[in-house]
Each structure stands twice: as C-alpha cells, then as structure tokens.
C-alpha positions as CSV (number, residue, x, y, z in Angstrom):
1,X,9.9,33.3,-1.9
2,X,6.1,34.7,-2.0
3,X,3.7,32.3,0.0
4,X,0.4,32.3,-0.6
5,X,-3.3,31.1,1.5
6,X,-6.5,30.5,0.6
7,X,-9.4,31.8,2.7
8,X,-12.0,29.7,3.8
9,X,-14.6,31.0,1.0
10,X,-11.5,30.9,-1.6
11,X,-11.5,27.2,-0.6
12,X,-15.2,27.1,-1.4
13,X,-15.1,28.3,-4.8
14,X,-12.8,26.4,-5.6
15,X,-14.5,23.1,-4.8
16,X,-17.4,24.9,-6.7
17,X,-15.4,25.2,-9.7
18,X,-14.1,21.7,-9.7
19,X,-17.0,19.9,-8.7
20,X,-18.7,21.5,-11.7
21,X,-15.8,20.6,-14.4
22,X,-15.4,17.2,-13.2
23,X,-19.2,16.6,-13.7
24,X,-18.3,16.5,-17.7
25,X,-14.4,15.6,-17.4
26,X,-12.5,14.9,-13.7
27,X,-8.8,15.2,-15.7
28,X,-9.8,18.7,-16.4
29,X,-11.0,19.9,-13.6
30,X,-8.0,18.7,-11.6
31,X,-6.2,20.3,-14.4
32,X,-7.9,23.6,-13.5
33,X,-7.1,23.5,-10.0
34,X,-3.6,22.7,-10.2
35,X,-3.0,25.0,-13.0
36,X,-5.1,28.1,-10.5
37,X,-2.6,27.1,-7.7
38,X,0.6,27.7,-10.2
39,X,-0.7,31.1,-10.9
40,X,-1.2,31.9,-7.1
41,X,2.6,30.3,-6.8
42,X,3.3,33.3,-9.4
43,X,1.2,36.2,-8.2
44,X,2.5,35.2,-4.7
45,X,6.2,36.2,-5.9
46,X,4.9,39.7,-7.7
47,X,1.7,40.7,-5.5
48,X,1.3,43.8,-7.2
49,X,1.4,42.2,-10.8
50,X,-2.6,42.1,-10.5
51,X,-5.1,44.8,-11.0
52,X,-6.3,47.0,-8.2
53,X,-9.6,46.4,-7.4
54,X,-9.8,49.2,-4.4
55,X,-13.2,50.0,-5.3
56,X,-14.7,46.9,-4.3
57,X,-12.6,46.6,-1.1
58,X,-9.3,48.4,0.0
59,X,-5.9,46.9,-1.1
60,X,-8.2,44.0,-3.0
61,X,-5.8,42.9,-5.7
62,X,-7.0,40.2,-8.5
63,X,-5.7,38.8,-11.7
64,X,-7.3,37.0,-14.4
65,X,-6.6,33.3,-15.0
66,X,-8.5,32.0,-18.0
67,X,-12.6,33.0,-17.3
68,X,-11.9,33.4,-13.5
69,X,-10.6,36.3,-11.4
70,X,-8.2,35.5,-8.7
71,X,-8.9,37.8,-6.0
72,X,-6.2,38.4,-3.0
73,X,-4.7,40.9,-0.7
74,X,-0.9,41.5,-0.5
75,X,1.2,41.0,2.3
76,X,4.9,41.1,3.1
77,X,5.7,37.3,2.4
78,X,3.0,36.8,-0.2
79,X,-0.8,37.1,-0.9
80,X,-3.9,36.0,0.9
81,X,-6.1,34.7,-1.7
82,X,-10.2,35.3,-0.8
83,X,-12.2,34.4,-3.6
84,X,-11.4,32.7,-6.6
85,X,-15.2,33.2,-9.3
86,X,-16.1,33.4,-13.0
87,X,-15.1,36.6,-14.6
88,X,-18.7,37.3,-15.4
89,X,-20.4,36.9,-11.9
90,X,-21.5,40.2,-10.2
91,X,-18.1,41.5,-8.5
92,X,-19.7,44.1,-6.1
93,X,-22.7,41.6,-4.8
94,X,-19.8,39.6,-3.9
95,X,-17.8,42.0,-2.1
96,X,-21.1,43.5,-0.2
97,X,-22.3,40.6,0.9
98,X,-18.7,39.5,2.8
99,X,-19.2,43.1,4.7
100,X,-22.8,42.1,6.2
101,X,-21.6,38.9,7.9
C-alpha cells in the first residue's frame, strides 16, 4: 500500500486553490480537494506512473489532475507530494525559488 505526504508548501497551495474555488462555489472546491487527494491515493501506489520532471529538480515526478500539476518525489512506501499549482503557472520560477531559501 503507497502512502503519500504533503509538504508544507503542498499544504499551501492547496488552501490557495480551495479558498479560490469556494469564493464562487464551497461544494466544488471541497470537491476539488478530495478528488486531488484520490489521485495522490493513486499515484502513491504507482510513483513512477507520472512524468519526469528531472530538469526542474532531480527525481521530481508530477502528474496532471484536471488544470493542475501534481508535483512529488518517490520513495519506497509512496510519494512525497511538494507542490500542487495550475498547469499554466511558470514551473521553473517555482522550482528556483525553493533552492534560494
């Protein structure tokens, strides 16, 4: 059975995206969040099912889940998850900016 965590900026984003749904409609954006949890459940059993996104970080996995990329790191039991955004934000200012903290 994969497990699977969410960083604490995974966490943030996450708020970020729901609190911005449930502005025009709560029932979706709890719908959203439990719906991005079921596919972390499923990613967590096949962590290499997602894309590699080595060139933004080594062994940085993600997978697409409607207009948001899923972004998470395998392990032996599962996945770490650390950053859940919108597919078109700017991927490699996000990356970069997690290296200069």
């Amino acid at each position: 059975m994969g497990n699977y965590s969410f960083s604490d900026e995974a966490i943030q984003d996450l708020e970020e995206i729901c609190e911005y749904i449930a502005r025009n409609n709560p029932k979706a954006a709890s719908k959203i969040f439990d719906q991005i949890r079921q596919k972390c459940k499923l990613v967590a059993e096949f962590p290499n099912m997602g894309k590699s996104y080595a060139r933004l970080a080594p062994n940085l996995r993600g997978i697409v889940f409607q207009d948001y990329l899923i972004f998470y790191y395998p392990r032996e039991d599962g996945i770490d998850i650390v950053h859940v955004v919108s597919g078109y934000q700017d991927l490699e200012s996000l990356f970069s900016d997690s290296d200069d903290e």
